[in-house]
C-alpha positions in Angstrom: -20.7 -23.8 -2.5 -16.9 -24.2 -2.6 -16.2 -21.3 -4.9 -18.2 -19.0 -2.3 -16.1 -20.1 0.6 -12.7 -19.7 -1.1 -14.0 -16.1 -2.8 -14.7 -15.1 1.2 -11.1 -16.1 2.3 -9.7 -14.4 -0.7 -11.6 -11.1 0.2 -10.9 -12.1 4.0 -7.3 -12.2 2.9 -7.4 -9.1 0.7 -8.9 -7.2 3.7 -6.1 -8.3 6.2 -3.4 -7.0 3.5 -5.4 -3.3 2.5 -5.5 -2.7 6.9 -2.1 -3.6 7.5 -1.0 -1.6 4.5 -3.3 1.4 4.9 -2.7 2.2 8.2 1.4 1.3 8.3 0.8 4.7 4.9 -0.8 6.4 7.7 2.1 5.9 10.5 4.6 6.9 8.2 2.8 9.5 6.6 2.0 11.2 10.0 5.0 9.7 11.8 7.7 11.3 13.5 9.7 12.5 10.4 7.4 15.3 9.9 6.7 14.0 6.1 3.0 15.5 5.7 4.2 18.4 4.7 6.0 16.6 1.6 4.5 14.9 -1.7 5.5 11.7 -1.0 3.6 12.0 2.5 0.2 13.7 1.6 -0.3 10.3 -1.2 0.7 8.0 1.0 -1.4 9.5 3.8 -4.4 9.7 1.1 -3.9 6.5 -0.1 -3.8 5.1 3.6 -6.8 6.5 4.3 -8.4 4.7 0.7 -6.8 1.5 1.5 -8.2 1.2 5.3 -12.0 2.0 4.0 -11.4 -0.7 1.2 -10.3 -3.3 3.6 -13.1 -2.6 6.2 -15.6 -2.7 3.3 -13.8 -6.2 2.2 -15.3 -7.4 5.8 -19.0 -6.2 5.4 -21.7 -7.6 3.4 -20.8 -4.2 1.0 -18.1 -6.2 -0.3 -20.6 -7.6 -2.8 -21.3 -4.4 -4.4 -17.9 -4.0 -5.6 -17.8 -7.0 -7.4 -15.0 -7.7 -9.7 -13.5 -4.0 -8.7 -11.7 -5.2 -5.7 -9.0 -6.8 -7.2 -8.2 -4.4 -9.5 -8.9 -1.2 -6.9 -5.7 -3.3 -5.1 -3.6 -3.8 -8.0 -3.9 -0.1 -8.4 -2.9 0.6 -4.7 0.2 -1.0 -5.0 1.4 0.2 -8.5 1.0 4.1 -6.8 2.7 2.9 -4.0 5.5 1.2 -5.9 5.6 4.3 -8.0 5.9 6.8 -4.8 8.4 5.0 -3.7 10.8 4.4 -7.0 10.4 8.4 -7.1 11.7 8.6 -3.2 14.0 6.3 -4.4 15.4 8.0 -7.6 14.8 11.4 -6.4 16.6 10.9 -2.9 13.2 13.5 -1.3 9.9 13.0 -1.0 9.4 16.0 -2.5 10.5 13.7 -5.6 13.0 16.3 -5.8 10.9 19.2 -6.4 12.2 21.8 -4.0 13.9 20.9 -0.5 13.2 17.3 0.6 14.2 15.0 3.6 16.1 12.6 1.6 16.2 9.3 3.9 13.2 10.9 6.3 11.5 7.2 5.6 13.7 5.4 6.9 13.8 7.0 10.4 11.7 4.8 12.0 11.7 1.7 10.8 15.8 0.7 11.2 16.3 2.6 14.1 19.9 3.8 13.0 21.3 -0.2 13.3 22.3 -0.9 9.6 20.5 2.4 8.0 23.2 3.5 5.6 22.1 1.1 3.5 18.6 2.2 3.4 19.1 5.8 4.2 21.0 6.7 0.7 18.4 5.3 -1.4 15.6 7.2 0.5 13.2 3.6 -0.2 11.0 2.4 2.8 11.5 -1.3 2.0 8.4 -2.1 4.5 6.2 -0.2 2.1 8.0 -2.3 -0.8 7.3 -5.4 0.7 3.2 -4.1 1.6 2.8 -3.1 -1.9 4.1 -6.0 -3.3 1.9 -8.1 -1.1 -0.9 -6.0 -1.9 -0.4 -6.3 -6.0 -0.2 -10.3 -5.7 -3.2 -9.9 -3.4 -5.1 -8.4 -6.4 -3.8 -10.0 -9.3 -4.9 -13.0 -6.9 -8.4 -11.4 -6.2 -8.6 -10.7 -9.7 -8.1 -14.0 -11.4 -10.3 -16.1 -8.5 -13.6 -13.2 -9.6 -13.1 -14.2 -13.0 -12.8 -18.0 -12.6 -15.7 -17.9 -10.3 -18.2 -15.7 -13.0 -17.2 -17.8 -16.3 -15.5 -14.2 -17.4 
């Protein structure tokens, strides 16, 4: 059936999006910047460790059992990723400005110093930006293609 085969590259898809993301939370949350002693660090580290399990279970037969939860479990993903990093980005810390935080400590690996000032005053990872915005339209996406596919 055709709506089988386009719900498989959909979840194929979705799976590719939750590794990537999950494990680029986990380099930055145990990278070189020291940041899993911070707020901002221990979610994203959780939430990297979430997002890698939902992926690989995306590419087993398991997928099934979550049914229509996929594409909201995603949507979900992102918006606390988009939300970690607007506090980063408000607060200028991961500590979202509760106590002594690094300020631009996310940034540190990613740009290298070349054309960091930028970056480095806001305190935003723009890579996780861009992941988590992939990921939302990966479940809204998800989302919609369960629902066409069961008559919901």
């Amino acid at each position: 059936m055709e709506t089988m085969n386009t719900n498989g590259t959909t979840r194929q898809y979705g799976a590719a999006i939750a590794l990537v993301s999950g494990v680029y939370s986990l380099l930055s949350a145990t990278g070189g910047t020291g940041m899993m002693g911070s707020n901002s660090g221990l979610l994203m580290a959780l939430l990297g460790v979430v997002v890698v399990v939902h992926g690989v279970v995306l590419l087993t037969p398991y997928a099934d059992r979550l049914g229509n939860a996929s594409g909201p479990l995603m949507i979900g993903y992102s918006l606390v990723m988009l939300l970690n990093q607007a506090l980063v980005g408000v607060t200028g810390s991961v500590n979202w400005g509760m106590g002594s935080g690094m300020g631009s400590g996310m940034n540190g690996g990613m740009s290298g110093g070349m054309g960091s000032s930028m970056t480095a005053g806001m305190g935003w990872d723009l890579g996780m930006v861009a992941l988590a915005v992939l990921m939302l339209i990966s479940g809204v996406i998800m989302a919609n293609r369960r629902n066409d596919s069961t008559g919901m």
